[in-house]
C-alpha positions in Angstrom: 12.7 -9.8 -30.4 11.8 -12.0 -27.2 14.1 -11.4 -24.1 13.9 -15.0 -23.9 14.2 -16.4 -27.3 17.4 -14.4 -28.7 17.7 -16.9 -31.5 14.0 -15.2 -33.3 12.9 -18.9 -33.1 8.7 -18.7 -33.6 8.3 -22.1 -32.0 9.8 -20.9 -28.8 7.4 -17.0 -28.7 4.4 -19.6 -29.5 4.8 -21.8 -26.9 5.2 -18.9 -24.4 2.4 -17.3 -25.3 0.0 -20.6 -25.6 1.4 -21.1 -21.8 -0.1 -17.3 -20.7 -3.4 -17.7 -22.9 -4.0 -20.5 -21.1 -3.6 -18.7 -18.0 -6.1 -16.2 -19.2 -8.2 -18.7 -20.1 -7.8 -20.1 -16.8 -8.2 -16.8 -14.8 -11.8 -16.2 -16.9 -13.5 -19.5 -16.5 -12.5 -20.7 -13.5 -11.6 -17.9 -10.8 -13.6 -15.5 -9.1 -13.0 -12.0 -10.3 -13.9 -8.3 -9.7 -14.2 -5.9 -12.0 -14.5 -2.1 -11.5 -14.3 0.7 -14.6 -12.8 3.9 -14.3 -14.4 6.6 -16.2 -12.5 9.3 -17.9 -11.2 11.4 -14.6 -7.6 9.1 -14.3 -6.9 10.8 -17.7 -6.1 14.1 -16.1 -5.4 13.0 -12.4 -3.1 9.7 -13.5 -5.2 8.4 -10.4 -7.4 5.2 -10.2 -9.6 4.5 -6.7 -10.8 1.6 -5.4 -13.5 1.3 -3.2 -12.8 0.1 0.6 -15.7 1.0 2.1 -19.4 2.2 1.4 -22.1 3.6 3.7 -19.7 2.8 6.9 -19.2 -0.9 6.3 -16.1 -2.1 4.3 -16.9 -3.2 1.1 -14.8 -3.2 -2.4 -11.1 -4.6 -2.0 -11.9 -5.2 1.5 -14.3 -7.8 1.3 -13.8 -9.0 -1.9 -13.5 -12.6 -2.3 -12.5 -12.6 -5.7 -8.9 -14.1 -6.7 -8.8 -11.5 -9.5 -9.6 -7.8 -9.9 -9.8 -6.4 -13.1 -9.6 -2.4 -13.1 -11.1 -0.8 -16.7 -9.9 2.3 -17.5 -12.8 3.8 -20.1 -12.6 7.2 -21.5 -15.5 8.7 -23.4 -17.5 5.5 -22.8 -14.9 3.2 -24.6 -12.9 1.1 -22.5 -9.1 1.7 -23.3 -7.6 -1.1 -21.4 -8.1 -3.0 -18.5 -5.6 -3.7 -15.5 -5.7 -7.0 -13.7 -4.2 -7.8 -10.4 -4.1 -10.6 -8.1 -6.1 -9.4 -5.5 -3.6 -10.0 -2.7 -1.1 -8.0 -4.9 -3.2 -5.1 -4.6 -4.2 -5.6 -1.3 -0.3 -5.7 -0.6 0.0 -2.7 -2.5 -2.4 -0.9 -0.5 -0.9 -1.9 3.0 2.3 -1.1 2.1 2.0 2.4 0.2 -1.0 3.4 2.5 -2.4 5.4 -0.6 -4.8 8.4 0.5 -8.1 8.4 1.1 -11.2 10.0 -0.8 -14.7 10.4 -0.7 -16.9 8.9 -3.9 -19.4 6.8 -5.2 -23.6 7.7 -4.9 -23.6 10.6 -2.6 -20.5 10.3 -1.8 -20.9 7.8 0.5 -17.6 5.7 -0.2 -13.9 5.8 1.2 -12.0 4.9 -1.7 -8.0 4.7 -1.9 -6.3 7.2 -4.7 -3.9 5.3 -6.1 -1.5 6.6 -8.6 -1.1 4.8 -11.8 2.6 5.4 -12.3 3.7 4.7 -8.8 1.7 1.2 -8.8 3.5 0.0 -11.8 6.6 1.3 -9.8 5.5 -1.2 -7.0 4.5 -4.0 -9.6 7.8 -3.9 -11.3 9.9 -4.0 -8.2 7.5 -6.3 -6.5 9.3 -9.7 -5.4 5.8 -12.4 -4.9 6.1 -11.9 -1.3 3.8 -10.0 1.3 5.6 -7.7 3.4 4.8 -7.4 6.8 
Protein backbone atom coordinates (compact mmCIF):
# COMPACT_ATOMS: atom_id res chain seq x y z
CA UNK A 1 0.00 0.00 0.00
CA UNK A 2 1.33 3.63 -1.10
CA UNK A 3 1.81 6.18 1.92
CA UNK A 4 0.35 8.42 -0.43
CA UNK A 5 -2.51 6.72 -2.12
CA UNK A 6 -4.35 5.13 1.02
CA UNK A 7 -7.45 4.54 -1.16
CA UNK A 8 -5.17 1.39 -3.32
CA UNK A 9 -6.13 3.56 -6.37
CA UNK A 10 -3.55 2.17 -9.40
CA UNK A 11 -4.02 5.39 -11.28
CA UNK A 12 -2.62 7.46 -8.58
CA UNK A 13 0.90 4.64 -7.85
CA UNK A 14 1.21 4.97 -11.88
CA UNK A 15 1.35 8.40 -12.11
CA UNK A 16 3.84 8.63 -9.28
CA UNK A 17 6.03 6.39 -10.60
CA UNK A 18 5.88 7.69 -14.43
CA UNK A 19 6.82 11.20 -12.60
CA UNK A 20 10.29 9.38 -10.98
CA UNK A 21 11.01 7.25 -14.23
CA UNK A 22 11.08 10.31 -15.92
CA UNK A 23 13.38 11.63 -13.59
CA UNK A 24 15.70 8.69 -14.14
CA UNK A 25 15.30 9.05 -17.49
CA UNK A 26 16.20 12.57 -17.13
CA UNK A 27 19.26 12.00 -14.68
CA UNK A 28 20.69 9.31 -17.58
CA UNK A 29 20.44 11.23 -20.79
CA UNK A 30 20.89 14.46 -19.85
CA UNK A 31 23.21 14.98 -16.65
CA UNK A 32 26.65 14.50 -16.09
CA UNK A 33 27.30 11.52 -13.81
CA UNK A 34 30.10 9.60 -11.92
CA UNK A 35 30.15 6.35 -11.33
CA UNK A 36 32.50 4.34 -8.99
CA UNK A 37 32.00 0.33 -8.08
CA UNK A 38 32.77 -1.15 -4.93
CA UNK A 39 34.09 -4.54 -4.96
CA UNK A 40 33.20 -7.10 -2.41
CA UNK A 41 35.22 -5.54 0.85
CA UNK A 42 31.87 -3.18 2.08
CA UNK A 43 30.28 -6.71 2.64
CA UNK A 44 32.26 -7.32 5.77
CA UNK A 45 33.35 -3.60 6.67
CA UNK A 46 29.55 -1.95 5.95
CA UNK A 47 32.11 0.77 4.49
CA UNK A 48 32.12 2.40 0.97
CA UNK A 49 35.23 5.02 0.02
CA UNK A 50 35.33 7.57 -2.21
CA UNK A 51 38.18 8.86 -3.70
CA UNK A 52 39.29 12.67 -2.85
CA UNK A 53 42.55 12.66 -3.87
CA UNK A 54 45.10 10.69 -6.01
CA UNK A 55 48.88 11.02 -6.39
CA UNK A 56 48.72 14.49 -4.22
CA UNK A 57 46.21 16.30 -6.34
CA UNK A 58 42.45 16.16 -5.45
CA UNK A 59 40.61 14.26 -7.67
CA UNK A 60 37.21 11.96 -7.22
CA UNK A 61 34.36 13.89 -5.30
CA UNK A 62 36.63 16.75 -5.18
CA UNK A 63 36.81 17.68 -8.65
CA UNK A 64 34.04 16.05 -9.97
CA UNK A 65 31.87 17.97 -12.12
CA UNK A 66 29.26 15.58 -12.50
CA UNK A 67 25.60 16.50 -11.14
CA UNK A 68 25.21 12.77 -10.26
CA UNK A 69 27.30 10.00 -8.59
CA UNK A 70 26.34 6.71 -8.84
CA UNK A 71 28.20 4.29 -6.21
CA UNK A 72 27.99 0.24 -7.35
CA UNK A 73 28.19 -1.99 -4.75
CA UNK A 74 29.40 -5.52 -6.69
CA UNK A 75 30.11 -8.59 -4.86
CA UNK A 76 31.74 -11.53 -6.58
CA UNK A 77 31.86 -9.56 -9.85
CA UNK A 78 27.97 -8.98 -10.00
CA UNK A 79 26.84 -5.74 -9.19
CA UNK A 80 24.12 -5.90 -6.38
CA UNK A 81 22.80 -2.46 -6.42
CA UNK A 82 23.82 0.83 -7.14
CA UNK A 83 23.57 4.01 -4.88
CA UNK A 84 23.00 7.42 -6.44
CA UNK A 85 23.52 10.74 -4.88
CA UNK A 86 23.34 14.25 -5.87
CA UNK A 87 26.72 15.09 -5.80
CA UNK A 88 26.35 18.15 -3.48
CA UNK A 89 24.44 15.71 -1.11
CA UNK A 90 27.47 13.78 -0.72
CA UNK A 91 29.70 16.46 -0.80
CA UNK A 92 27.47 17.85 2.22
CA UNK A 93 27.68 14.64 3.70
CA UNK A 94 31.28 14.52 3.73
CA UNK A 95 31.71 18.15 5.18
CA UNK A 96 29.54 17.64 7.77
CA UNK A 97 30.36 14.03 9.21
CA UNK A 98 34.14 14.57 8.29
CA UNK A 99 34.35 10.69 7.61
CA UNK A 100 37.96 9.26 8.13
CA UNK A 101 40.53 8.97 5.94
CA UNK A 102 42.31 5.88 4.11
CA UNK A 103 44.87 5.01 1.85
CA UNK A 104 43.72 3.04 -1.59
CA UNK A 105 43.67 2.73 -5.10
CA UNK A 106 47.06 1.61 -7.50
CA UNK A 107 49.76 1.58 -4.98
CA UNK A 108 48.03 3.09 -2.68
CA UNK A 109 48.32 6.29 -3.84
CA UNK A 110 44.78 7.71 -3.03
CA UNK A 111 43.09 9.46 0.13
CA UNK A 112 39.77 8.17 0.06
CA UNK A 113 36.94 8.92 2.79
CA UNK A 114 35.49 5.63 4.75
CA UNK A 115 32.13 6.25 4.84
CA UNK A 116 29.76 3.99 6.66
CA UNK A 117 26.78 2.74 4.82
CA UNK A 118 24.32 2.70 7.70
CA UNK A 119 25.32 6.02 9.11
CA UNK A 120 24.88 7.76 5.46
CA UNK A 121 21.41 6.52 5.15
CA UNK A 122 21.08 7.91 8.74
CA UNK A 123 22.23 11.38 7.29
CA UNK A 124 20.00 10.91 4.01
CA UNK A 125 16.88 10.19 5.90
CA UNK A 126 17.18 13.07 8.29
CA UNK A 127 18.68 15.26 5.69
CA UNK A 128 16.39 18.56 5.18
CA UNK A 129 17.70 19.84 1.04
CA UNK A 130 19.73 22.32 2.70
CA UNK A 131 23.68 22.75 3.02
CA UNK A 132 24.79 23.35 6.41
CA UNK A 133 27.38 25.65 7.02
Amino acid sequence: MSLLNNDRRFDIDLQYGQIHERQVADMLQNSRIEVKTERGLWTKTGNIVIEFESRNKPSGIQTTEAEYWFHNLEKDGQILCTLVFPTEVLRNYIRINMPSVVRGGDNYTSLLYKINLSELMKYLGEYNGKPEL
